[in-house]
C-alpha positions in Angstrom: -9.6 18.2 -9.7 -8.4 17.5 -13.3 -7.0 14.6 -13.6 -2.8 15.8 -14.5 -3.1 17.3 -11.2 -4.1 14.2 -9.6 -1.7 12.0 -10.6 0.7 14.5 -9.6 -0.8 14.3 -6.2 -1.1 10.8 -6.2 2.8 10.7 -7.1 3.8 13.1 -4.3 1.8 10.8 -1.6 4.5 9.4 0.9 2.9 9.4 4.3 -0.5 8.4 5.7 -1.3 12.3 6.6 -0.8 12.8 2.7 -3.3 9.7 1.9 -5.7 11.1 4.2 -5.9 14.5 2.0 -7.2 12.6 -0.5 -11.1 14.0 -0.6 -13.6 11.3 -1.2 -12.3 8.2 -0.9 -13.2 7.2 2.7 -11.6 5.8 5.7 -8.0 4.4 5.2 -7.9 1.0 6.5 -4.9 0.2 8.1 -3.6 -3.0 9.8 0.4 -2.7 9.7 2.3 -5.1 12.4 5.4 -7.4 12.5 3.2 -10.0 11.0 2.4 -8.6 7.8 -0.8 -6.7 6.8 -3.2 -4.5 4.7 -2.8 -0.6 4.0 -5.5 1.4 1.2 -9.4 2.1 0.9 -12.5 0.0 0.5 -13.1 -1.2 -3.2 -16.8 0.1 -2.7 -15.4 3.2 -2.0 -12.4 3.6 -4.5 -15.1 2.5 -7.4 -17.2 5.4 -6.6 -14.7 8.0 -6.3 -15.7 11.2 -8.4 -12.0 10.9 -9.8 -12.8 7.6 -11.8 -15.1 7.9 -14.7 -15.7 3.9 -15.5 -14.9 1.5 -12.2 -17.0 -0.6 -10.1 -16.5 -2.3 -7.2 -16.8 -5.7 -8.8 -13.6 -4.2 -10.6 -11.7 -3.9 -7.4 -10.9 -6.5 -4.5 -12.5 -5.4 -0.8 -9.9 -3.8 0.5 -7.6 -1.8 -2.5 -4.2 -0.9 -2.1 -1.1 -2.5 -0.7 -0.3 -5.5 1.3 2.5 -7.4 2.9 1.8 -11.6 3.9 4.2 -12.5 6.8 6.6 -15.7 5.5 6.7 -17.2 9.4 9.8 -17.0 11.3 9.6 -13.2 12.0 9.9 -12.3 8.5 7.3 -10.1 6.6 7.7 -10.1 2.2 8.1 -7.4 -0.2 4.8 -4.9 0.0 2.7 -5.3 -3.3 -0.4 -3.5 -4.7 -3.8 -5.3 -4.3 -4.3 -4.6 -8.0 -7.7 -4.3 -9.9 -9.5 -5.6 -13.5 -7.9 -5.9 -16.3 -10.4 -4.4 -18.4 -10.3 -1.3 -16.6 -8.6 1.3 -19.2 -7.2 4.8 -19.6 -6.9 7.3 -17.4 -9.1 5.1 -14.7 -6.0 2.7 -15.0 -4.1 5.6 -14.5 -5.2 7.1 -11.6 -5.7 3.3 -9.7 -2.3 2.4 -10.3 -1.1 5.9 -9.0 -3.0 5.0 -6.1 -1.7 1.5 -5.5 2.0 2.9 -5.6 0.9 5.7 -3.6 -0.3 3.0 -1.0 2.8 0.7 -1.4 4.6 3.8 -0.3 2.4 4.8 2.6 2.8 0.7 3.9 6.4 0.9 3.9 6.6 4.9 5.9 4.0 3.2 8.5 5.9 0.6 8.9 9.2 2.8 9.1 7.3 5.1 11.8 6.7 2.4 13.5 10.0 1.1 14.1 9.8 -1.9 11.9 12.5 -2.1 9.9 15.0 -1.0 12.1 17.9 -2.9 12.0 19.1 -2.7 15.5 17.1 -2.0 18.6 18.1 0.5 21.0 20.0 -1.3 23.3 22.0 -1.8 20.0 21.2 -5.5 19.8 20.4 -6.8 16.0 16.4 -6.8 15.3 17.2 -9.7 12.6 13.8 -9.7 11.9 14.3 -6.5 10.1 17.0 -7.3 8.9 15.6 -10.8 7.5 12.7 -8.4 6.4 15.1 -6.2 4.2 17.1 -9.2 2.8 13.0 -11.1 1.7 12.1 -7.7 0.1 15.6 -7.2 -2.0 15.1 -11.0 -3.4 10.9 -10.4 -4.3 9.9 -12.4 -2.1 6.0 -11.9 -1.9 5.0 -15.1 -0.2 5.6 -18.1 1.6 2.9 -20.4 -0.3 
């Protein structure tokens, strides 16, 4: 696939079914709960995708693409990309960073499926962890450390 029409793809990525179209980068792993976690491919993987002309996995962290650390008290941060080398350049920066929003968006659409920032339950009670959730991610905040 030339790589315009990647990126456009990349761009247009919201849900996991979407990710999971992507030919030749693997299994997703996914581990999305009320306590934070990890959403993207294998660095191995990623590095030796046919898209990428110049990336290897000692480029790339393990596990490449977005992630959430829980702050304690119920409350997850803001989602943020895994991120990669500096030295990587061009289009291969290109195409990985398309990747790593395209993740950050998947994260937060799992999370949504999944009920987890819904601000009220359905007994119409306040889930204030979401709503704490909301109010951490509005401010930046990443982590608790």
């Amino acid at each position: 696939m030339e790589k315009k029409q990647l990126l456009k793809k990349l761009n247009a990525i919201q849900t996991y079914e979407d990710l999971e179209s992507l030919a030749g980068l693997g299994e997703i792993a996914c581990e999305i709960s009320h306590r934070g976690g990890g959403l993207g491919f294998y660095g191995d993987n990623v590095a030796s995708w046919d898209a990428l002309e110049n990336v290897h996995a000692d480029d790339l962290p393990n596990k490449f693409g977005a992630g959430c650390n829980y702050l304690g008290g119920g409350l997850r941060g803001a989602i943020f990309e895994s991120g990669f080398s500096k030295d990587i350049e061009g289009s291969d920066r290109e195409i990985l960073e398309a990747l790593q929003a395209a993740c950050v968006r998947v994260y937060e659409d799992v999370e949504n499926e999944g009920r987890l920032n819904d601000e009220t339950y359905e007994d119409g009670e306040t889930n204030w962890e979401a709503a704490g959730t909301k109010s951490c991610r509005a401010g930046g905040v990443v982590s608790a450390y």
